[in-house]
mmCIF file of the protein (N, C-alpha, C, O) and its ligand, coordinates in Angstrom:
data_MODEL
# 
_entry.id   MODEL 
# 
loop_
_entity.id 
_entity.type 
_entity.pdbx_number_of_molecules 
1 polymer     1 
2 non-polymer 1 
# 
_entity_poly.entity_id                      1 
_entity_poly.type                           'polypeptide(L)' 
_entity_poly.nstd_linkage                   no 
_entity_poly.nstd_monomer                   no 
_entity_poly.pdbx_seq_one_letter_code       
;(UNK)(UNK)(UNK)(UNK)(UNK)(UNK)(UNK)(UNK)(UNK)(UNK)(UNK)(UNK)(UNK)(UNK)(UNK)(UNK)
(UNK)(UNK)(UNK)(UNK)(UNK)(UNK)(UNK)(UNK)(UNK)(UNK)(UNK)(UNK)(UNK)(UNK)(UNK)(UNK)
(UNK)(UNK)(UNK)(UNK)(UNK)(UNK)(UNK)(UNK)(UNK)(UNK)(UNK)(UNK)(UNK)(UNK)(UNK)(UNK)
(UNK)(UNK)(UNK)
;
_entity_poly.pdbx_seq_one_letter_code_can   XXXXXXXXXXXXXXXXXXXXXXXXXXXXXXXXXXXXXXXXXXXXXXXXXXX 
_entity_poly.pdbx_strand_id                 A 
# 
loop_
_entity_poly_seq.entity_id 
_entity_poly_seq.num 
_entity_poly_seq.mon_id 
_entity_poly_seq.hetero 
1 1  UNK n 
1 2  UNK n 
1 3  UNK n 
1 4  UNK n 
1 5  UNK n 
1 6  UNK n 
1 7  UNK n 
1 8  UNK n 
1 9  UNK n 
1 10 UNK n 
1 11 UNK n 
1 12 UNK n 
1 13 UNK n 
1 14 UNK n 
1 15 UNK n 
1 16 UNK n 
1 17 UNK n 
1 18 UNK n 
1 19 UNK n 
1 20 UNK n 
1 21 UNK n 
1 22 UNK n 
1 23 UNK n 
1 24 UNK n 
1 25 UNK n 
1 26 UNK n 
1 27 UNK n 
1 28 UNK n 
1 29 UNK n 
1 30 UNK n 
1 31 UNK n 
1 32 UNK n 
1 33 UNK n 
1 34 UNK n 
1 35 UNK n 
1 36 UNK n 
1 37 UNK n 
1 38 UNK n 
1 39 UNK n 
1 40 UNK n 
1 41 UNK n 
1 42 UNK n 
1 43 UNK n 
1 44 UNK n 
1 45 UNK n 
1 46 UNK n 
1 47 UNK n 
1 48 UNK n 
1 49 UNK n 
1 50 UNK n 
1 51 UNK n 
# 
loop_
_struct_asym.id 
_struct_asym.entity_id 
A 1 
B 2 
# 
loop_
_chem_comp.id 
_chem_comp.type 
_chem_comp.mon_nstd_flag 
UNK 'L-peptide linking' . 
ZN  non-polymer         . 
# 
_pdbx_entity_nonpoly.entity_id   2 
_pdbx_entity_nonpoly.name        ? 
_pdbx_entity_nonpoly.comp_id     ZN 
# 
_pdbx_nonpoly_scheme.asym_id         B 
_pdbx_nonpoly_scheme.entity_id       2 
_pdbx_nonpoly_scheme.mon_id          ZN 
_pdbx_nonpoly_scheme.ndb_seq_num     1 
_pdbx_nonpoly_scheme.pdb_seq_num     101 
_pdbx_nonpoly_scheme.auth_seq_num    101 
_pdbx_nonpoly_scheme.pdb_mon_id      ZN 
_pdbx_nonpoly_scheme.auth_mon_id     ZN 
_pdbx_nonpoly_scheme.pdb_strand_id   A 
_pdbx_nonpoly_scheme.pdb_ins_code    . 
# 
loop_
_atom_site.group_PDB 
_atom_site.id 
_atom_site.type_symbol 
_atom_site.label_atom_id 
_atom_site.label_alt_id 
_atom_site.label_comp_id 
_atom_site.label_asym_id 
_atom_site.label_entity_id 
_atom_site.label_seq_id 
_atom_site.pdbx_PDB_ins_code 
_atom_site.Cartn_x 
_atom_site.Cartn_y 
_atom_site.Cartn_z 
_atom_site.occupancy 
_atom_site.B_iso_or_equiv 
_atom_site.pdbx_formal_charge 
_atom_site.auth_seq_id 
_atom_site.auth_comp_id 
_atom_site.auth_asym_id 
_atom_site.auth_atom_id 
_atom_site.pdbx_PDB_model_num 
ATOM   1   N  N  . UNK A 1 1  ? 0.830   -1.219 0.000  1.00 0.00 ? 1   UNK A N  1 
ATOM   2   C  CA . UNK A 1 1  ? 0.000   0.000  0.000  1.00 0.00 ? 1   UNK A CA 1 
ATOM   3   C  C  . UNK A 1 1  ? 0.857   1.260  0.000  1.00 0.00 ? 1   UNK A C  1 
ATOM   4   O  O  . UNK A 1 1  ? 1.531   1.548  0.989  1.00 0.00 ? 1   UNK A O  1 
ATOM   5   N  N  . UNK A 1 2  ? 0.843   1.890  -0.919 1.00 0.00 ? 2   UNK A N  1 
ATOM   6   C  CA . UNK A 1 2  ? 2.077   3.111  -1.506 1.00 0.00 ? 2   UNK A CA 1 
ATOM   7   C  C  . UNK A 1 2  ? 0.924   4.066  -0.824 1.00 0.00 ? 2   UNK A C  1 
ATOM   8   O  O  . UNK A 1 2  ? 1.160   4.698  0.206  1.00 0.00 ? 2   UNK A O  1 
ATOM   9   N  N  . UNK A 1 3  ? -0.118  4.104  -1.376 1.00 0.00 ? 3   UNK A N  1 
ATOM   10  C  CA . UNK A 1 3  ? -1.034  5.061  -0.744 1.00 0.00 ? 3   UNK A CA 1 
ATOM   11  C  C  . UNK A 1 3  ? -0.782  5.621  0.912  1.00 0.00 ? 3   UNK A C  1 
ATOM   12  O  O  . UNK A 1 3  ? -1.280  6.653  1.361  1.00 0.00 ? 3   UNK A O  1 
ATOM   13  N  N  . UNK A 1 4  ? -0.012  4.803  1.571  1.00 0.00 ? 4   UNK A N  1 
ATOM   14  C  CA . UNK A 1 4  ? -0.656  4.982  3.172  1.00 0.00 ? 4   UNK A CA 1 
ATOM   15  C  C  . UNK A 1 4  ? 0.209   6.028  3.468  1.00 0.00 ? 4   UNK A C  1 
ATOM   16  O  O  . UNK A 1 4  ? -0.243  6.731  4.371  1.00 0.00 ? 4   UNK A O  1 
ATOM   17  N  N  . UNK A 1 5  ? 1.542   6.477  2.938  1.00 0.00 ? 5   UNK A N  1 
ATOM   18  C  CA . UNK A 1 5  ? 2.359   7.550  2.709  1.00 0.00 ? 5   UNK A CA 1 
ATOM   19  C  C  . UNK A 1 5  ? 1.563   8.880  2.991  1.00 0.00 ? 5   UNK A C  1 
ATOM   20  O  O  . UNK A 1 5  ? 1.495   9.719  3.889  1.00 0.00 ? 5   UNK A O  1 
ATOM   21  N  N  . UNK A 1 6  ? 1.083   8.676  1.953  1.00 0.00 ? 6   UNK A N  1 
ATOM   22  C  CA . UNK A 1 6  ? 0.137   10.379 1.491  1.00 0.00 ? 6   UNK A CA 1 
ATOM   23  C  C  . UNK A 1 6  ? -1.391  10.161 2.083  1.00 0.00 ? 6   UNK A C  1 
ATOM   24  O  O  . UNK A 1 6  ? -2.391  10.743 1.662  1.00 0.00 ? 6   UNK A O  1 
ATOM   25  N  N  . UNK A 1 7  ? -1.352  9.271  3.066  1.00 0.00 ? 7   UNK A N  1 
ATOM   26  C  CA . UNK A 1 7  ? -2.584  9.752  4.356  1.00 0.00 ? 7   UNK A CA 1 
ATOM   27  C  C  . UNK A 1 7  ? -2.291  10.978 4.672  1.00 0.00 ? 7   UNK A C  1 
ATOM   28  O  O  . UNK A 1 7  ? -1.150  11.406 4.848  1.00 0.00 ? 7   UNK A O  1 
ATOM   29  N  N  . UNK A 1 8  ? -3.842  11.915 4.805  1.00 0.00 ? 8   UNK A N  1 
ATOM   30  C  CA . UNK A 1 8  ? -3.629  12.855 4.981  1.00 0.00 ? 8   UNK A CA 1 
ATOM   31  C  C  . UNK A 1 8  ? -4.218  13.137 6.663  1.00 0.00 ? 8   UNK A C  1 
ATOM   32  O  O  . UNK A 1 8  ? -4.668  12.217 7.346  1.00 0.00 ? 8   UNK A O  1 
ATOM   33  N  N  . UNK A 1 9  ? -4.132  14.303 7.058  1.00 0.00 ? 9   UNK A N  1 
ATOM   34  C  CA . UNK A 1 9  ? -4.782  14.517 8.715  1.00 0.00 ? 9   UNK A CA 1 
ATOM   35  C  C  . UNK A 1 9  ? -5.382  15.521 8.739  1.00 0.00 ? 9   UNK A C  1 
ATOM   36  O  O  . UNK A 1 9  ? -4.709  16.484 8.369  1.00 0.00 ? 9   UNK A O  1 
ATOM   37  N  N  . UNK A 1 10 ? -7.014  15.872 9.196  1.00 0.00 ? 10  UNK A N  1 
ATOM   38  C  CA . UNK A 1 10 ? -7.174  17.038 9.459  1.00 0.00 ? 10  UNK A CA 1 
ATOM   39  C  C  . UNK A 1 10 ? -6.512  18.291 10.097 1.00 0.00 ? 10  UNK A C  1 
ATOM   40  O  O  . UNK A 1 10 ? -6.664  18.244 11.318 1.00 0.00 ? 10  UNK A O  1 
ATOM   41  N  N  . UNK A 1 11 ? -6.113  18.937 9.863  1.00 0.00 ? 11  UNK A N  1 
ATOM   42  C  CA . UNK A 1 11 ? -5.711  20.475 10.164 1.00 0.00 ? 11  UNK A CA 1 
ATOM   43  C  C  . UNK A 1 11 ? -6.075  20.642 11.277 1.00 0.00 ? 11  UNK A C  1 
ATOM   44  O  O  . UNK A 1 11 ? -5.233  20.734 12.170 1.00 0.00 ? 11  UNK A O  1 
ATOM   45  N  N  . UNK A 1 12 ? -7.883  20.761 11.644 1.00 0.00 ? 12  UNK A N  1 
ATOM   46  C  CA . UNK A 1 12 ? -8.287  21.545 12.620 1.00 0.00 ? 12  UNK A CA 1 
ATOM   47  C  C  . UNK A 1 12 ? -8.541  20.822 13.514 1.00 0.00 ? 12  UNK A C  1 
ATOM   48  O  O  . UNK A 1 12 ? -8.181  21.175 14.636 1.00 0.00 ? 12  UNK A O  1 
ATOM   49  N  N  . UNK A 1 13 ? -9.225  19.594 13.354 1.00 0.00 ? 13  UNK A N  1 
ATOM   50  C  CA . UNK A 1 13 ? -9.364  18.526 14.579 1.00 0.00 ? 13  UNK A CA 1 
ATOM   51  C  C  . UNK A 1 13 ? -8.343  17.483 14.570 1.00 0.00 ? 13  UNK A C  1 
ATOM   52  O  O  . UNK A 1 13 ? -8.194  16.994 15.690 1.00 0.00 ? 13  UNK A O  1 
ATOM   53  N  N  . UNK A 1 14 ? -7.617  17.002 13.696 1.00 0.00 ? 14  UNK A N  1 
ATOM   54  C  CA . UNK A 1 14 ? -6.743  16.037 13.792 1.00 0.00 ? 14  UNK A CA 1 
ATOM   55  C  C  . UNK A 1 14 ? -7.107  14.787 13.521 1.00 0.00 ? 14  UNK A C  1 
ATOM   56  O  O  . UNK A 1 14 ? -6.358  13.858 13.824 1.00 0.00 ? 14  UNK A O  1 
ATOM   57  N  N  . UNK A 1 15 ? -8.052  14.621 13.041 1.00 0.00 ? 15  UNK A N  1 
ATOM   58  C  CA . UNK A 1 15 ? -8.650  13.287 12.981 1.00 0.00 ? 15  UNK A CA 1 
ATOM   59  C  C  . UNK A 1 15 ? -7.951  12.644 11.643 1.00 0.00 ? 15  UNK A C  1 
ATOM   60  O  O  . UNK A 1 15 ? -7.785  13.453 10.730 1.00 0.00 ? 15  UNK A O  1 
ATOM   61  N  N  . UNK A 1 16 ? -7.559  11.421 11.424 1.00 0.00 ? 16  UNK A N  1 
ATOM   62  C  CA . UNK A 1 16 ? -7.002  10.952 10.082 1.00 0.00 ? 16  UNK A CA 1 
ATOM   63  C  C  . UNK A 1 16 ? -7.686  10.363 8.953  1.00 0.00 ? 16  UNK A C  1 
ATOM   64  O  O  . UNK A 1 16 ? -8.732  9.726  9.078  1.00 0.00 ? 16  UNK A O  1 
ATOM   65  N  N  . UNK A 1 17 ? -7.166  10.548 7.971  1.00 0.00 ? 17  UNK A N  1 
ATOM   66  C  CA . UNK A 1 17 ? -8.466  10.837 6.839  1.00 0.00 ? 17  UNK A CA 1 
ATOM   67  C  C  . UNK A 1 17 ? -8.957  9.075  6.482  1.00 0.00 ? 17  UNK A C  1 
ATOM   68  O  O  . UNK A 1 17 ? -8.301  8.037  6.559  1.00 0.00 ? 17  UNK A O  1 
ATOM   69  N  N  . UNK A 1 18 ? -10.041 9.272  6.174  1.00 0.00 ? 18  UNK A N  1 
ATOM   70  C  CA . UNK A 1 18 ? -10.859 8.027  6.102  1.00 0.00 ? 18  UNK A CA 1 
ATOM   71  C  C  . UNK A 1 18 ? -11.154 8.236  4.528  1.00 0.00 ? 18  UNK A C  1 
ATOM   72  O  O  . UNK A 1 18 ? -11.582 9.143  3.813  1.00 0.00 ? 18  UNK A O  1 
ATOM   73  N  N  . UNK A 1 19 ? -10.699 6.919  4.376  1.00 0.00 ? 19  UNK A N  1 
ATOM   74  C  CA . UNK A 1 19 ? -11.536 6.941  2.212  1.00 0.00 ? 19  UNK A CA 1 
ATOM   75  C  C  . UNK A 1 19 ? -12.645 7.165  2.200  1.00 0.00 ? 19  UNK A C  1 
ATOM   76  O  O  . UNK A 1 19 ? -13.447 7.040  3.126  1.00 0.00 ? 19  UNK A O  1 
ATOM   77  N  N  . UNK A 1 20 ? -12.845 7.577  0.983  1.00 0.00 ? 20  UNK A N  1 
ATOM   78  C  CA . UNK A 1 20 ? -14.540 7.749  1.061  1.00 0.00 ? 20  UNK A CA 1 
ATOM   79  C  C  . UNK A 1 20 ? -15.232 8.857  1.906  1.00 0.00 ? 20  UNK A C  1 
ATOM   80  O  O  . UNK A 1 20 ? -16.213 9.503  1.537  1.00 0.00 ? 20  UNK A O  1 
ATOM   81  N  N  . UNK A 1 21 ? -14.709 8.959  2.861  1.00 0.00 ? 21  UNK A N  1 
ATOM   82  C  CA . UNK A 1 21 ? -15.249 10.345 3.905  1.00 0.00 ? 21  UNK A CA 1 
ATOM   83  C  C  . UNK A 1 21 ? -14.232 11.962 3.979  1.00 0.00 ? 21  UNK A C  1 
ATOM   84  O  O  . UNK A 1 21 ? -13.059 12.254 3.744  1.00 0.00 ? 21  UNK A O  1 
ATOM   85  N  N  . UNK A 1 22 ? -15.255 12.581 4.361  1.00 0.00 ? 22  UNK A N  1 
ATOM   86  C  CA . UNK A 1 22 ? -14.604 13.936 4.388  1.00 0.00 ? 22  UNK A CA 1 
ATOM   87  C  C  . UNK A 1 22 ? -14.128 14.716 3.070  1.00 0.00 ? 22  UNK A C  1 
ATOM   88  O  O  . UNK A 1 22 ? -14.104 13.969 2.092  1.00 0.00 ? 22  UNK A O  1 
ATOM   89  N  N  . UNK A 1 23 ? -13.803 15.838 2.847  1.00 0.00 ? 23  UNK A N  1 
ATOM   90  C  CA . UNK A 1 23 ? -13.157 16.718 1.970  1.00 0.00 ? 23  UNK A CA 1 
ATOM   91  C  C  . UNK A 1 23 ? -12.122 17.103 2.105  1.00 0.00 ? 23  UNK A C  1 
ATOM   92  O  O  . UNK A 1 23 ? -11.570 17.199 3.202  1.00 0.00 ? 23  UNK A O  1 
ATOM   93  N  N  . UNK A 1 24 ? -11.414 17.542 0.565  1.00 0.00 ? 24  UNK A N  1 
ATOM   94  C  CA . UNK A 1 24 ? -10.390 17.895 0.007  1.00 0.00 ? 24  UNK A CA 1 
ATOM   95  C  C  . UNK A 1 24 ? -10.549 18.883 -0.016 1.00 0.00 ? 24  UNK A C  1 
ATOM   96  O  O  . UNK A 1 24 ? -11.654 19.270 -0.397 1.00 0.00 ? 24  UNK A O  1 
ATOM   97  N  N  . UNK A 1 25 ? -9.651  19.740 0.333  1.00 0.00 ? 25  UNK A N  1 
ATOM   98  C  CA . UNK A 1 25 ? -9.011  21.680 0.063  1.00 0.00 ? 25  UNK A CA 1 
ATOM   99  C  C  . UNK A 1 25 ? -8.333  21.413 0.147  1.00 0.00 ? 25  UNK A C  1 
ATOM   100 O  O  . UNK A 1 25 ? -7.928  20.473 0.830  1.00 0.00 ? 25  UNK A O  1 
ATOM   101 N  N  . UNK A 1 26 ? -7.697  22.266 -0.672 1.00 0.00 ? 26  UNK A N  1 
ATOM   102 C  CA . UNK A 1 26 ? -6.699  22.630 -0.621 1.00 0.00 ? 26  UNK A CA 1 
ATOM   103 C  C  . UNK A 1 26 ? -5.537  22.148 -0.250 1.00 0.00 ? 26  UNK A C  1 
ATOM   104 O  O  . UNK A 1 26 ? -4.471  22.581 0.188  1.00 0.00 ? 26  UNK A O  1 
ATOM   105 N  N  . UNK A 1 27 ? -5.982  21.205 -0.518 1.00 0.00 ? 27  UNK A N  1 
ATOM   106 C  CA . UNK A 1 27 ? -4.309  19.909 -0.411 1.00 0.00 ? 27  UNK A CA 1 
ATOM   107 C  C  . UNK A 1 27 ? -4.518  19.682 0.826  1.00 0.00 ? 27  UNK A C  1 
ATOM   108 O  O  . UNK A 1 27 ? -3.551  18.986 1.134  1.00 0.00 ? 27  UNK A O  1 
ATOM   109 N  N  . UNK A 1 28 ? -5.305  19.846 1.965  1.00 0.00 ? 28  UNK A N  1 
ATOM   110 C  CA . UNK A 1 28 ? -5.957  19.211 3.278  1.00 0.00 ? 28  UNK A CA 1 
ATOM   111 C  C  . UNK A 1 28 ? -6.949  18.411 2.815  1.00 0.00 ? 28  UNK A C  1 
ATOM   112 O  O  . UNK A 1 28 ? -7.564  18.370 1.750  1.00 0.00 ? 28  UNK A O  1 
ATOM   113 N  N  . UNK A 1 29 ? -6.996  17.593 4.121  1.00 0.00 ? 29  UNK A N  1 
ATOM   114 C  CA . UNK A 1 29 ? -8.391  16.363 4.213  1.00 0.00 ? 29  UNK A CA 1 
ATOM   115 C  C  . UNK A 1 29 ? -8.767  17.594 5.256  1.00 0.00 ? 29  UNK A C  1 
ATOM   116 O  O  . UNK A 1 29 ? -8.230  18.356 6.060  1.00 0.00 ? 29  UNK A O  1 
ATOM   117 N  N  . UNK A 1 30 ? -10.003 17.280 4.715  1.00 0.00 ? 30  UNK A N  1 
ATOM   118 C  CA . UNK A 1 30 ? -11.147 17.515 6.626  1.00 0.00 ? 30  UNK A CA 1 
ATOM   119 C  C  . UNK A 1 30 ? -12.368 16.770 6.758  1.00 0.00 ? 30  UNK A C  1 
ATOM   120 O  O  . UNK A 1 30 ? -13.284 16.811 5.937  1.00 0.00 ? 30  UNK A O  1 
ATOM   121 N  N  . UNK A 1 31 ? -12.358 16.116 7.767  1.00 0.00 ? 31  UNK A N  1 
ATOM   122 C  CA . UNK A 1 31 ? -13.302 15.116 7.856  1.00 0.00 ? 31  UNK A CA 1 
ATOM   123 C  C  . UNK A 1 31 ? -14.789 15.647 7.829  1.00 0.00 ? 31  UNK A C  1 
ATOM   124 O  O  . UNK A 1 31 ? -15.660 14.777 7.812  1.00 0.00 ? 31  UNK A O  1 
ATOM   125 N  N  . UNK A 1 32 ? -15.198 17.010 7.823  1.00 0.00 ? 32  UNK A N  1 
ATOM   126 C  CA . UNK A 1 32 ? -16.661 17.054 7.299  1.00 0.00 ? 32  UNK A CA 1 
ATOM   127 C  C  . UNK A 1 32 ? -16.179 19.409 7.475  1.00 0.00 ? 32  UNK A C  1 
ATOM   128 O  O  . UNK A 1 32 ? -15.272 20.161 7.833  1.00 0.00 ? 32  UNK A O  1 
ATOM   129 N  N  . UNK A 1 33 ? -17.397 19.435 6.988  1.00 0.00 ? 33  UNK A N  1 
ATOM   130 C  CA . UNK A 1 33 ? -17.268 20.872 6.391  1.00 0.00 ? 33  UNK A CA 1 
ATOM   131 C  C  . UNK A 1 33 ? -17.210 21.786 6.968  1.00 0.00 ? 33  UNK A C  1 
ATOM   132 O  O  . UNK A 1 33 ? -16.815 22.853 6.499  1.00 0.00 ? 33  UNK A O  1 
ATOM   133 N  N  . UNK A 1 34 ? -17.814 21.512 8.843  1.00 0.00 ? 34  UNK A N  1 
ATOM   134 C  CA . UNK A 1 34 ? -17.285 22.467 9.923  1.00 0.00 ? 34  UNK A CA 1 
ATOM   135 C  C  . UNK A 1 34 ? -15.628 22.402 10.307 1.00 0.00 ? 34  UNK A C  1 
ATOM   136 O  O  . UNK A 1 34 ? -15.246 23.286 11.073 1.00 0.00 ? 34  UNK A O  1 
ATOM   137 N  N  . UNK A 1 35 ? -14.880 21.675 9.956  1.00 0.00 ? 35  UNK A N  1 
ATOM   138 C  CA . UNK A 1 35 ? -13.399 21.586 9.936  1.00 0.00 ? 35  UNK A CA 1 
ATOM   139 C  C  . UNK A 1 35 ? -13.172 22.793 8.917  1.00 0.00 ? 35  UNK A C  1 
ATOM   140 O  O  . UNK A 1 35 ? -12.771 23.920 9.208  1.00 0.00 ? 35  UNK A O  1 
ATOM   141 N  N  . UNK A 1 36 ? -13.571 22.231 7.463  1.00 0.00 ? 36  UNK A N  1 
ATOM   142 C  CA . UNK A 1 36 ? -13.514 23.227 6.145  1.00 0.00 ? 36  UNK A CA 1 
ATOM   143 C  C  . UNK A 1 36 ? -13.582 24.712 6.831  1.00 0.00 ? 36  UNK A C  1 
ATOM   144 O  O  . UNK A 1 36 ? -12.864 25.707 6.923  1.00 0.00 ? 36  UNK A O  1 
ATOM   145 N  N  . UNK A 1 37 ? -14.526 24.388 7.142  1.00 0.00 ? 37  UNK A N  1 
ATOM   146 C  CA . UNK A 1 37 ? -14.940 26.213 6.821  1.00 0.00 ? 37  UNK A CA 1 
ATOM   147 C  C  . UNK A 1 37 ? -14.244 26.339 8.284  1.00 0.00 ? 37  UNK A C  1 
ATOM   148 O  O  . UNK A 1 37 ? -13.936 27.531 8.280  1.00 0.00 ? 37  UNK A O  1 
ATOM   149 N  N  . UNK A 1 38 ? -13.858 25.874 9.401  1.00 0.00 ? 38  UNK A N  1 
ATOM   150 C  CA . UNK A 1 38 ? -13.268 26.765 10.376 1.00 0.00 ? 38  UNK A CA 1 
ATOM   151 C  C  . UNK A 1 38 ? -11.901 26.931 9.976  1.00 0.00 ? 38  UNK A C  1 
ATOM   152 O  O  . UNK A 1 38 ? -11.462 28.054 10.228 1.00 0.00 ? 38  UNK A O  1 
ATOM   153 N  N  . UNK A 1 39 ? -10.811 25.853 9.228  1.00 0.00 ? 39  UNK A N  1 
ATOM   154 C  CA . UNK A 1 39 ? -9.548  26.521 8.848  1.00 0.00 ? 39  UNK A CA 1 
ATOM   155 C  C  . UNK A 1 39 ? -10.046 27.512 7.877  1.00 0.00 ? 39  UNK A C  1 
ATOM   156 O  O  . UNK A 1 39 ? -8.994  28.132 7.726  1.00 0.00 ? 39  UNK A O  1 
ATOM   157 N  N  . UNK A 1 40 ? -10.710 27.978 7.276  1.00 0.00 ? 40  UNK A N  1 
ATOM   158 C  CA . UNK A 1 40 ? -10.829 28.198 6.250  1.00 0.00 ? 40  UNK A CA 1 
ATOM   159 C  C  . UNK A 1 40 ? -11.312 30.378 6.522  1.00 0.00 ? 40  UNK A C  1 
ATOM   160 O  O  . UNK A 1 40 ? -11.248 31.434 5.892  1.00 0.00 ? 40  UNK A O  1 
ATOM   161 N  N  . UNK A 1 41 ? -11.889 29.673 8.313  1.00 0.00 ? 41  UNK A N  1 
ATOM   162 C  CA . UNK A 1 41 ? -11.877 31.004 9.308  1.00 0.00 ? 41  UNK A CA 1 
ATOM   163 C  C  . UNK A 1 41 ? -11.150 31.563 9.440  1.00 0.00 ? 41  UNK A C  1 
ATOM   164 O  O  . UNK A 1 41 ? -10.939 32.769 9.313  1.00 0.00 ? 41  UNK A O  1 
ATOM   165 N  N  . UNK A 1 42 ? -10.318 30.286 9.894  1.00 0.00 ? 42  UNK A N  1 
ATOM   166 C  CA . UNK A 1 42 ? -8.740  30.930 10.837 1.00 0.00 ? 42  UNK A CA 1 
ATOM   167 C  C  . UNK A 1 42 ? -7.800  31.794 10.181 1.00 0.00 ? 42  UNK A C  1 
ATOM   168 O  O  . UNK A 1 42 ? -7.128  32.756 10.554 1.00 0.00 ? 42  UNK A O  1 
ATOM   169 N  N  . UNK A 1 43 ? -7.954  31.137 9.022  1.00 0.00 ? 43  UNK A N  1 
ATOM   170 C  CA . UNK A 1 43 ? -6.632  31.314 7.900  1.00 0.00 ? 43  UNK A CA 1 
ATOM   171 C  C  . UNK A 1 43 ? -6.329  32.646 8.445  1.00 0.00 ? 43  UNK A C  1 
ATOM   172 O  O  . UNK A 1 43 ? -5.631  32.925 9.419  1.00 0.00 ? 43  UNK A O  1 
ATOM   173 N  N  . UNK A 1 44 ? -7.091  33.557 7.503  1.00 0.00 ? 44  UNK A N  1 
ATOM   174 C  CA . UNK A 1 44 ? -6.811  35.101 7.461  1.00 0.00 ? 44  UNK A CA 1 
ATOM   175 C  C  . UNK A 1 44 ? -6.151  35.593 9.537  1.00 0.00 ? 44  UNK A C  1 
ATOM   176 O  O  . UNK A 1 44 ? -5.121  36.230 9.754  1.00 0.00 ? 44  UNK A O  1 
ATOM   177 N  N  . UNK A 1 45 ? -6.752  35.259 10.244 1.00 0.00 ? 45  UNK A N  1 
ATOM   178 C  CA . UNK A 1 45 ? -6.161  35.511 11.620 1.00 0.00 ? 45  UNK A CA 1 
ATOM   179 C  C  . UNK A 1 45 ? -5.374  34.965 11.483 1.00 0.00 ? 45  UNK A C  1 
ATOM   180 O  O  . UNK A 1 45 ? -4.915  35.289 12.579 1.00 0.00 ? 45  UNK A O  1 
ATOM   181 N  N  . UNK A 1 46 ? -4.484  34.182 11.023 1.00 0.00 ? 46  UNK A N  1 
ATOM   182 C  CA . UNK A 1 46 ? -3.051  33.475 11.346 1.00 0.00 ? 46  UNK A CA 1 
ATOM   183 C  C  . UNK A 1 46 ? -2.205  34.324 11.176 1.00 0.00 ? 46  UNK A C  1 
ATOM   184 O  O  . UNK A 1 46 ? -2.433  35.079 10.231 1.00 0.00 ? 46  UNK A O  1 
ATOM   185 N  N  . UNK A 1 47 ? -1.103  34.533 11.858 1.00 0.00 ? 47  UNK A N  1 
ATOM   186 C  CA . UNK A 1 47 ? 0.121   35.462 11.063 1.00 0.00 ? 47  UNK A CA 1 
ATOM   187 C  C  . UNK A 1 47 ? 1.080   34.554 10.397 1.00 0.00 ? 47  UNK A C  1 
ATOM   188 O  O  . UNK A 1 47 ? 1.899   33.811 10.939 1.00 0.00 ? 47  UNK A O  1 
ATOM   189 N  N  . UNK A 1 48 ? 0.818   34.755 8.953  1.00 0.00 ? 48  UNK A N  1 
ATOM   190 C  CA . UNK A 1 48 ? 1.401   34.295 8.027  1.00 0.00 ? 48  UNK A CA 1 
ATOM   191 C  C  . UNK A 1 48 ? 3.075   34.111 8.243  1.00 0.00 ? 48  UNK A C  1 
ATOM   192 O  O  . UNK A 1 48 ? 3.668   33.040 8.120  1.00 0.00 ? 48  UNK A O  1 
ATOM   193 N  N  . UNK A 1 49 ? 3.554   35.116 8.514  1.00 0.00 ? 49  UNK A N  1 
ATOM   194 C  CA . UNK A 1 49 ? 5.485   35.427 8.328  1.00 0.00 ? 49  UNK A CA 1 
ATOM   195 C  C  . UNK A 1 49 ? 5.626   36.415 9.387  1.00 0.00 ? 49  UNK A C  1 
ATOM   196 O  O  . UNK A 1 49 ? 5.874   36.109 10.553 1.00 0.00 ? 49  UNK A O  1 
ATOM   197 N  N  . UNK A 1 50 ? 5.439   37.788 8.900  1.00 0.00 ? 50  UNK A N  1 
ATOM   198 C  CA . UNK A 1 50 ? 6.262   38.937 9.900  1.00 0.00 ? 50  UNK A CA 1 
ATOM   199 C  C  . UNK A 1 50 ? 5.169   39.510 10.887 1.00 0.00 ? 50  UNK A C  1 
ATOM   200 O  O  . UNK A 1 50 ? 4.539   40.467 10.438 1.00 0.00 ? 50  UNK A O  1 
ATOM   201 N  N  . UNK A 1 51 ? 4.867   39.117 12.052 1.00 0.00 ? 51  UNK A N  1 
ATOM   202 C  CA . UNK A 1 51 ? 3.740   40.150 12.820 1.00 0.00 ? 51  UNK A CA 1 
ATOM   203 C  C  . UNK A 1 51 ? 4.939   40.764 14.001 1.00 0.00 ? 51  UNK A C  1 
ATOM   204 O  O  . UNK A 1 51 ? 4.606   41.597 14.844 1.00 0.00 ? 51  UNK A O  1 
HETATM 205 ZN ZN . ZN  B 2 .  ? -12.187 17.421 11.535 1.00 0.00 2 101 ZN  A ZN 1 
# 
């Protein structure tokens, strides 16, 4: 299984990605769409590089 490499992990909760379940962004898994849309919150509040 070459695949098990490029398992991916949610971002916001951490949960590990299940086939068949959850969504793709942006080169993240998230296991359902309140994950999505809360990184998707955060982003802009993050400090990117220089604060
Ligand atoms: Zn999640």
């Amino acid at each position: 299984m070459v695949f098990g490499i490029f398992k991916k992990k949610d971002p916001v909760c951490g949960m590990k990605e299940e086939k068949g379940k959850g969504i793709y962004f942006g080169g993240n898994w998230f296991c359902s769409d309140n994950c999505k849309d809360k990184f998707e919150k955060d982003k802009p509040n993050k400090p990117s590089c220089c604060h």
